[in-house]
N, C-alpha and C positions, 0 to 999 in steps of 0.2 A: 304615023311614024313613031312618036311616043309608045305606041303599043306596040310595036316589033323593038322595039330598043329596049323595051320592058321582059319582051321574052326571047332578047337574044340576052340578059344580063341573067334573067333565068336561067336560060341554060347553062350558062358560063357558071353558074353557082352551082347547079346539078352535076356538071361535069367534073368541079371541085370536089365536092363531097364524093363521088361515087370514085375519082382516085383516091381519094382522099381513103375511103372503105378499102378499096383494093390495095392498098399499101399495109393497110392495119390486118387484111387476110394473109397477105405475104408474107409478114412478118412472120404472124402465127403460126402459118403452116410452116415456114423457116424453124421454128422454134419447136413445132411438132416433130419435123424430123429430124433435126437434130438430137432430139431426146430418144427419137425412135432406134438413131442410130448409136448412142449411147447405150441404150437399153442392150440392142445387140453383142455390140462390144464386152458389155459386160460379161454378157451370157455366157460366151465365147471364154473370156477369160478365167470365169469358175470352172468351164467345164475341162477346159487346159490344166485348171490348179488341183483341179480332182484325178486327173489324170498323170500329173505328175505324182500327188500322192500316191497314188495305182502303184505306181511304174518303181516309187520310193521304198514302198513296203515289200512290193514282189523284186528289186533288187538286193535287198538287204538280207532276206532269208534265202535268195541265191548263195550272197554273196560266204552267210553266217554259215551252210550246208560246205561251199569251196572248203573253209576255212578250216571248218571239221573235218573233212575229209584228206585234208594237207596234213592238218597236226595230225590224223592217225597214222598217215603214209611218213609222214618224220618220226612218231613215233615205234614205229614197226623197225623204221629205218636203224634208228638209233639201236631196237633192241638187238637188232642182228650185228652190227657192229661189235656190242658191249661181248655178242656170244663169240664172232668171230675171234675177236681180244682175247676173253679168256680162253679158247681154244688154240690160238697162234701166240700167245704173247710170250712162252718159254724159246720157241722156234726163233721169235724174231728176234729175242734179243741175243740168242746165240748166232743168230744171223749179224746181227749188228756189230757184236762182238768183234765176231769173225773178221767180218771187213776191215773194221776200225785197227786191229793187231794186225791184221795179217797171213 
């Protein structure tokens, strides 16, 4: 009797310790993936900040060429104006004259 009571207290000790490992495995593997999934995260998130760069650099020389191309299209704009002017501006203000007298 003594001898079964000896190795059912054994067991009961073996069965401790071997949760006793498997909790301490859980953990770790908890803590493996969680780094794992960290890890990825990251990844993810430089390849996004790289990509924003990307998208930063090739919108700003977009945006620099619009820019250039507006102030040419205003300056064009403007020169034809100044020619219109000098070319109308006796007419017009004999126009304006006109109206304003009578």
């Amino acid at each position: 009797m003594q001898d079964m009571i000896k190795r059912i207290v054994e067991a009961d000790r073996e069965a401790r310790a071997l949760e006793e490992d498997n909790l301490l495995a859980a953990e770790k593997e908890k803590a493996r993936i969680e780094e794992q999934a960290q890890a990825i995260h990251q990844k993810y998130m430089d390849q996004a900040d790289e990509e924003i760069h990307k998208n930063e650099a090739y919108l700003e020389k977009f945006y620099e060429r619009k820019l250039s191309e507006e102030s040419a299209k205003q300056k064009s704009a403007m020169i034809k104006l100044r020619a219109d002017f000098e070319e109308n501006r006796d007419r017009w203000v004999d126009e304006i004259v006109s109206r304003v007298i009578g």
